[in-house]
CHARMM internal coordinates of N, CA and C (Angstrom, degrees):
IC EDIT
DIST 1 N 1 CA 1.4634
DIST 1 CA 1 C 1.5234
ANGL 1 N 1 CA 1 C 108.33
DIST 1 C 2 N 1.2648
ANGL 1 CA 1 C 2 N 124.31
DIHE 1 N 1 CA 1 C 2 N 138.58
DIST 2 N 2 CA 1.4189
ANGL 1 C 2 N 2 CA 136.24
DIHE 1 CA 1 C 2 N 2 CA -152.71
DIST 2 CA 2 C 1.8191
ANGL 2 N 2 CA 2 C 93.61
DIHE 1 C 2 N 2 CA 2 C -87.09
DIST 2 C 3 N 1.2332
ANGL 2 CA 2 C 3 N 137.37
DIHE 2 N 2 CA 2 C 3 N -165.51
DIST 3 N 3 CA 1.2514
ANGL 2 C 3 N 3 CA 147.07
DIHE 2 CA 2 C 3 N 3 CA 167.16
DIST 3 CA 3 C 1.4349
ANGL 3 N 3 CA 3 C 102.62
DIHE 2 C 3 N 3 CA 3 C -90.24
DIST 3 C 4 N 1.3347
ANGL 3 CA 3 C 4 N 143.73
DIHE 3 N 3 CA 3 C 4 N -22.80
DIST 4 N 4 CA 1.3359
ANGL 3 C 4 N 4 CA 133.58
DIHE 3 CA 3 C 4 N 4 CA -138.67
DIST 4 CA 4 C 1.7618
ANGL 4 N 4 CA 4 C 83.06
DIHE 3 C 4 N 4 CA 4 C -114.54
DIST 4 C 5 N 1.4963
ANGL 4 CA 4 C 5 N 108.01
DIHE 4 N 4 CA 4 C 5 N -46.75
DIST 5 N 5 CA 1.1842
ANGL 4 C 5 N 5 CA 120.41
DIHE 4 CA 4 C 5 N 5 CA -173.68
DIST 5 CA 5 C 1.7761
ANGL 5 N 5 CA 5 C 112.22
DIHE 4 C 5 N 5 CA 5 C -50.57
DIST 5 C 6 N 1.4238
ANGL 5 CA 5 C 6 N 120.91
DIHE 5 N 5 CA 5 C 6 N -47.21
DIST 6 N 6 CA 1.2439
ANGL 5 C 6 N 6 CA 162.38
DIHE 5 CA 5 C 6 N 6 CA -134.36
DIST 6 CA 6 C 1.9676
ANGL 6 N 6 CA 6 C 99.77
DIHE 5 C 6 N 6 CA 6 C -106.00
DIST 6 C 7 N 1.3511
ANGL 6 CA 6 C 7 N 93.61
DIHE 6 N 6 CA 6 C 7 N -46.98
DIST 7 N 7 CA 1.6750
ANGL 6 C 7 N 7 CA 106.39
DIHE 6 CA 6 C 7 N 7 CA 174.98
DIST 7 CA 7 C 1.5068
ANGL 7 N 7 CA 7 C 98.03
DIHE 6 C 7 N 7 CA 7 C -65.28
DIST 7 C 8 N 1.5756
ANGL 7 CA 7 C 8 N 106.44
DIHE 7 N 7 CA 7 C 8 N -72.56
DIST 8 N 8 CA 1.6333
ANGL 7 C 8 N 8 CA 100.87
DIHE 7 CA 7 C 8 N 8 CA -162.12
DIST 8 CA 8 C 1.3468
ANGL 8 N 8 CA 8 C 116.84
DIHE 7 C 8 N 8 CA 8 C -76.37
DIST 8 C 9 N 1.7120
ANGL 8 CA 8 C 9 N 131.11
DIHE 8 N 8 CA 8 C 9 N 1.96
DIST 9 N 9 CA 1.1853
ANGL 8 C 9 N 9 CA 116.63
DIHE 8 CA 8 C 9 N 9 CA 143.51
DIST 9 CA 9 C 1.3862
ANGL 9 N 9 CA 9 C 140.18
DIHE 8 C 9 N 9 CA 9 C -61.35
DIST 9 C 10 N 1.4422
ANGL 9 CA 9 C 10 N 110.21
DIHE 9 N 9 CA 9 C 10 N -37.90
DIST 10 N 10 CA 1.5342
ANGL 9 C 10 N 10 CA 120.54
DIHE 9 CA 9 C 10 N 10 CA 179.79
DIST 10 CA 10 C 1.4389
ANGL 10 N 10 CA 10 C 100.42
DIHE 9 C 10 N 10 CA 10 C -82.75
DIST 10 C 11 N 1.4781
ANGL 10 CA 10 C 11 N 142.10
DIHE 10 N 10 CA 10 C 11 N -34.64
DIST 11 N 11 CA 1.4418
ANGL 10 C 11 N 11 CA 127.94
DIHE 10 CA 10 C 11 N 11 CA 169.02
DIST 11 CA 11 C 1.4952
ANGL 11 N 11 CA 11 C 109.84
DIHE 10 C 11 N 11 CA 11 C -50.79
DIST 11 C 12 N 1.5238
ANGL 11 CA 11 C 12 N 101.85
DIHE 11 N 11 CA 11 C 12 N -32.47
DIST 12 N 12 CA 1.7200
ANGL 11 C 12 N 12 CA 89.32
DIHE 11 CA 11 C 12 N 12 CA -162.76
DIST 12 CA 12 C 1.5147
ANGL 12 N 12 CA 12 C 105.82
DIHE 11 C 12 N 12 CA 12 C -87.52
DIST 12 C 13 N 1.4578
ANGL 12 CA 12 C 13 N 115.58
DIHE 12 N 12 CA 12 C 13 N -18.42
DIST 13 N 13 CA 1.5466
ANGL 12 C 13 N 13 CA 111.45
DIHE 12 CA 12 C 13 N 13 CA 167.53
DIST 13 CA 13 C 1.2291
ANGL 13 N 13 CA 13 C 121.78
DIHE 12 C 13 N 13 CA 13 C -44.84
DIST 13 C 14 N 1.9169
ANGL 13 CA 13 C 14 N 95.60
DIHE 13 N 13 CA 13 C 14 N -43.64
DIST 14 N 14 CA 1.6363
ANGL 13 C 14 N 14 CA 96.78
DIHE 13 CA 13 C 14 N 14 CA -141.77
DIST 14 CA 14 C 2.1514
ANGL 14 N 14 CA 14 C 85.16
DIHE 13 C 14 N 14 CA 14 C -90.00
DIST 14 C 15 N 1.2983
ANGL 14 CA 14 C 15 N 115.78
DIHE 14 N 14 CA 14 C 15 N -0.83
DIST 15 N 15 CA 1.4379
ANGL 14 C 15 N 15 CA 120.22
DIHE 14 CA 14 C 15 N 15 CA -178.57
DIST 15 CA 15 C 1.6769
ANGL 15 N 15 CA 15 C 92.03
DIHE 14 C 15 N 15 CA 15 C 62.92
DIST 15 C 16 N 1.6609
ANGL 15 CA 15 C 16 N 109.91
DIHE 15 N 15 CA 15 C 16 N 63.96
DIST 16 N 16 CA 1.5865
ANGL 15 C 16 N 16 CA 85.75
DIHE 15 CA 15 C 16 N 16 CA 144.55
DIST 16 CA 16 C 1.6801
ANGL 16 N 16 CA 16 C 105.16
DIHE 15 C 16 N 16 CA 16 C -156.94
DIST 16 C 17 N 1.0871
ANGL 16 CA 16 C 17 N 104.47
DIHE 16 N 16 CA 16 C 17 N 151.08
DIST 17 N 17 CA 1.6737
ANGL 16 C 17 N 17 CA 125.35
DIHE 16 CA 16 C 17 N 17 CA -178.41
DIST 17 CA 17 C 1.4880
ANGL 17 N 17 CA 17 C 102.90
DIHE 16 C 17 N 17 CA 17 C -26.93
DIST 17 C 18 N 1.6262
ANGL 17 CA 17 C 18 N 103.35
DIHE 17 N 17 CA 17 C 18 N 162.20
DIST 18 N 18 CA 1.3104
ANGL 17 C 18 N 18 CA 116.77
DIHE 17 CA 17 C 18 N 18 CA 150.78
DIST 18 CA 18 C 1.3312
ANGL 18 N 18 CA 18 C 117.35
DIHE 17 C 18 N 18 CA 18 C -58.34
DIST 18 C 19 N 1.3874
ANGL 18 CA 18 C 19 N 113.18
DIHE 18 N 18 CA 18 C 19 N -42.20
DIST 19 N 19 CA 1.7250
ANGL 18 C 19 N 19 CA 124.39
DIHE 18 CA 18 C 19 N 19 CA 168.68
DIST 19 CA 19 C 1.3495
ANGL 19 N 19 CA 19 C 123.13
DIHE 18 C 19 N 19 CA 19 C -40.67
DIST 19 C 20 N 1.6068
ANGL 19 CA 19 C 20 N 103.16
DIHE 19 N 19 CA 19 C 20 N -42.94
DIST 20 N 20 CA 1.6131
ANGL 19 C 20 N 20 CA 106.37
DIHE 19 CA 19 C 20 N 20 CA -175.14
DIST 20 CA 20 C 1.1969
ANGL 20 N 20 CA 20 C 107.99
DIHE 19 C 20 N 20 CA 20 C -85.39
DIST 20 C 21 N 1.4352
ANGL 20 CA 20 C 21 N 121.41
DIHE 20 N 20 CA 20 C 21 N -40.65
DIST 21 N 21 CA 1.6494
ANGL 20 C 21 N 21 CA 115.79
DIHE 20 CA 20 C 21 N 21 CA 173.99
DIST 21 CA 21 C 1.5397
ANGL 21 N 21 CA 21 C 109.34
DIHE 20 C 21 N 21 CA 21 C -65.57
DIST 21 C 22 N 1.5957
ANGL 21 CA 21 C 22 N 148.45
DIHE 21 N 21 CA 21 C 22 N -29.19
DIST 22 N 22 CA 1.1297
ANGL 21 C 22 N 22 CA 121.02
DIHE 21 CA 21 C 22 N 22 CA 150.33
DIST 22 CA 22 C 1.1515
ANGL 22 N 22 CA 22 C 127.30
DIHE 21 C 22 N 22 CA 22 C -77.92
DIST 22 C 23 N 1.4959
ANGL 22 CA 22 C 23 N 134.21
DIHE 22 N 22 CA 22 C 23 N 1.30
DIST 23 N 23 CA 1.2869
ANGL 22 C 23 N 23 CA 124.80
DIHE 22 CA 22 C 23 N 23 CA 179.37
DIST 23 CA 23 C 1.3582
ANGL 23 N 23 CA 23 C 103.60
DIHE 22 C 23 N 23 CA 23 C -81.05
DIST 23 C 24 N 1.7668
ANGL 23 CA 23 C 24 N 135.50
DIHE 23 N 23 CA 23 C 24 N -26.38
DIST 24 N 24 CA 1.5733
ANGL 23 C 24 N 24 CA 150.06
DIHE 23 CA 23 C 24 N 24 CA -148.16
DIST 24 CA 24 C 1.8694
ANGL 24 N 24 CA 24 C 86.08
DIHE 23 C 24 N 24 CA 24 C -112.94
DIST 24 C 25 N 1.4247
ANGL 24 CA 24 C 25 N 123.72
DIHE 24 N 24 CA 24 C 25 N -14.12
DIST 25 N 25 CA 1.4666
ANGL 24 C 25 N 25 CA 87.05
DIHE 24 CA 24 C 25 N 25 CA 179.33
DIST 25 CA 25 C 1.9724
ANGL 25 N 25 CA 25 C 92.35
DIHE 24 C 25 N 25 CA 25 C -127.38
DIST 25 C 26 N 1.1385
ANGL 25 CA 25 C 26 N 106.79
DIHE 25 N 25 CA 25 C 26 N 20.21
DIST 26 N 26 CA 1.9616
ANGL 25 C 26 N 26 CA 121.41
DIHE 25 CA 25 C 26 N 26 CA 160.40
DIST 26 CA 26 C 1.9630
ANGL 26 N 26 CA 26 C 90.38
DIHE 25 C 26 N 26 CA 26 C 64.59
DIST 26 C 27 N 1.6051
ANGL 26 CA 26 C 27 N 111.01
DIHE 26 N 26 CA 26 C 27 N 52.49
DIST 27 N 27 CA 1.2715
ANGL 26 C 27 N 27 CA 116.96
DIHE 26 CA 26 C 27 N 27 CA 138.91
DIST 27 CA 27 C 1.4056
ANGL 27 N 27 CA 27 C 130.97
DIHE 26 C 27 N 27 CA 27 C -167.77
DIST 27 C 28 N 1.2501
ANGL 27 CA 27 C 28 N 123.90
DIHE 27 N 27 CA 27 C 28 N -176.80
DIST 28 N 28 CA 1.5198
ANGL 27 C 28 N 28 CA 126.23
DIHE 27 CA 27 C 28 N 28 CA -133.72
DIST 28 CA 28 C 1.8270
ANGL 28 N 28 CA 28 C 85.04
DIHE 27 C 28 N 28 CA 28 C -76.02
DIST 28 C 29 N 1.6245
ANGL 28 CA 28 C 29 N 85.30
DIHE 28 N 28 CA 28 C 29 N 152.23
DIST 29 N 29 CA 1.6899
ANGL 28 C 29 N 29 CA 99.91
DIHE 28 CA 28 C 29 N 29 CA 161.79
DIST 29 CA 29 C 1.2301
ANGL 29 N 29 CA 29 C 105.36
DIHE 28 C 29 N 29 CA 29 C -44.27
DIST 29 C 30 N 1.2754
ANGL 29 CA 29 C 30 N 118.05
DIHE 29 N 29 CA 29 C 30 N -56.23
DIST 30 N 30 CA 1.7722
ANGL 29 C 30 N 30 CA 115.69
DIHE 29 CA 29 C 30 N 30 CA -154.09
DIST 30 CA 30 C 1.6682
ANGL 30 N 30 CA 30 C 125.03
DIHE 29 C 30 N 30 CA 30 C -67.84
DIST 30 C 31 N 1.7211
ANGL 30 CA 30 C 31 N 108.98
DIHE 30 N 30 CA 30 C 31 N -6.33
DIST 31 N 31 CA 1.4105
ANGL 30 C 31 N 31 CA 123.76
DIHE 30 CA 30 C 31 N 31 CA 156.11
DIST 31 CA 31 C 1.2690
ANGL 31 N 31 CA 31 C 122.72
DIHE 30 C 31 N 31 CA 31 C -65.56
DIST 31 C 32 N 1.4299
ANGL 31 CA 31 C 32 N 88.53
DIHE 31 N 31 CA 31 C 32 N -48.09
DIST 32 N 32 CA 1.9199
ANGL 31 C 32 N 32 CA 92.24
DIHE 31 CA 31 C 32 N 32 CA 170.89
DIST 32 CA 32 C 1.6042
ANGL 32 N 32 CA 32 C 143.01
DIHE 31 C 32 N 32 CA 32 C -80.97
DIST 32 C 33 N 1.2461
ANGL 32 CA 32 C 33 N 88.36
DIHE 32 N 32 CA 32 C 33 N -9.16
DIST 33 N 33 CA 1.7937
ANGL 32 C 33 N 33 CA 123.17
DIHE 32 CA 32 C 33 N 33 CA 169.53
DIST 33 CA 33 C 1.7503
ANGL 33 N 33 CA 33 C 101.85
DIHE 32 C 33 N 33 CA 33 C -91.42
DIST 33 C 34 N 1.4027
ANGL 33 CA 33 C 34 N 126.35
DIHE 33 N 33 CA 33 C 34 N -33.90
DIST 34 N 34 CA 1.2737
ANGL 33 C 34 N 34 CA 110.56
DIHE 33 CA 33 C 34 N 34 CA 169.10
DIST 34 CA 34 C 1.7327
ANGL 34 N 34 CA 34 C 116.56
DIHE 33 C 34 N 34 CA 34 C -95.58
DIST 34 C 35 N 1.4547
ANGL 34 CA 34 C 35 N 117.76
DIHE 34 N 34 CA 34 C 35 N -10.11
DIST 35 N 35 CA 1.5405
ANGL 34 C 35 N 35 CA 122.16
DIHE 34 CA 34 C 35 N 35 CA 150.48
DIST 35 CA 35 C 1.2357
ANGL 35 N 35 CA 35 C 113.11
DIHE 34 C 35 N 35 CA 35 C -48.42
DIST 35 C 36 N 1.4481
ANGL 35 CA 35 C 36 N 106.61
DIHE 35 N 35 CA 35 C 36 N -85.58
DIST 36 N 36 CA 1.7015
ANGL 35 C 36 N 36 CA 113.30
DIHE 35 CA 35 C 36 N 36 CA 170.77
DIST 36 CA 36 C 1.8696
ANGL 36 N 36 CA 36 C 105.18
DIHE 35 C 36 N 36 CA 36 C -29.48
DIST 36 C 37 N 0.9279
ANGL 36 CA 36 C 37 N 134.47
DIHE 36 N 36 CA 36 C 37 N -16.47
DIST 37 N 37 CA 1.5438
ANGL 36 C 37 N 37 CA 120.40
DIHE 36 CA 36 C 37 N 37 CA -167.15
DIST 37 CA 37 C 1.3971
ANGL 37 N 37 CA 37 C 104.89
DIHE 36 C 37 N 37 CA 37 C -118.75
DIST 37 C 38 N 1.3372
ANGL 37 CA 37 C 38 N 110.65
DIHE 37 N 37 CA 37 C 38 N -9.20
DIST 38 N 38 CA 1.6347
ANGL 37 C 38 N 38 CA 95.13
DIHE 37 CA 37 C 38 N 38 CA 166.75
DIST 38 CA 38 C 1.4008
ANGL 38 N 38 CA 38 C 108.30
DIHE 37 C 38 N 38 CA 38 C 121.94
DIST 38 C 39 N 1.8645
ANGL 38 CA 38 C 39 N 94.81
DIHE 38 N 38 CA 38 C 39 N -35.07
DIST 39 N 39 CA 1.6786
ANGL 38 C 39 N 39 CA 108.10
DIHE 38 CA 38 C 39 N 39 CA -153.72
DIST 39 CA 39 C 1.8885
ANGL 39 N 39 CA 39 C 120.42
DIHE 38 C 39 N 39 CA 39 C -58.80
DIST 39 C 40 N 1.6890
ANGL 39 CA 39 C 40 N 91.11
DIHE 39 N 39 CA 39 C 40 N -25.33
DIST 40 N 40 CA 1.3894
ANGL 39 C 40 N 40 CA 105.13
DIHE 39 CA 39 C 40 N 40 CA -164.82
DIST 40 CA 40 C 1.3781
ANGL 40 N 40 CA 40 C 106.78
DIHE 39 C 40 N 40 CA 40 C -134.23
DIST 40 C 41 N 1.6835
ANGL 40 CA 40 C 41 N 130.35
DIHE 40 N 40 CA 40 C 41 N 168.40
DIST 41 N 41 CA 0.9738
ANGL 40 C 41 N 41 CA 117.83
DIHE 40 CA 40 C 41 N 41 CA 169.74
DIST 41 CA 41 C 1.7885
ANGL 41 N 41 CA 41 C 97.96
DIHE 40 C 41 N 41 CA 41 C -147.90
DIST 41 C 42 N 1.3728
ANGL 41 CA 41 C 42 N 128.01
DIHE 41 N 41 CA 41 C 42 N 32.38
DIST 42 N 42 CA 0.7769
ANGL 41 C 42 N 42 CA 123.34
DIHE 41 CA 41 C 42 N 42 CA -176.24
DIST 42 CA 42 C 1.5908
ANGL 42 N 42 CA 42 C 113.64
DIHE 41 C 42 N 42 CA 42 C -152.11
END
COOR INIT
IC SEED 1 N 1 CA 1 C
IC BUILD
């Protein structure tokens, strides 16, 4: 299972936003919206 794959399963377990997973690791939604997408891995 890839990281992106792996991210948006356990967000969606735990029921929380892209918002809450960057607000809980102190960065922008749009890192974690381009994790989840493949685009980035860092």
């Amino acid at each position: 299972m890839s990281f992106k794959d792996k991210l948006q399963q356990v967000r969606r377990e735990k029921k929380l936003s892209q918002e809450d997973v960057a607000v809980a690791l102190n960065i922008s939604r749009q890192a974690v919206a381009k994790w989840e997408s493949g685009v980035s891995h860092s």
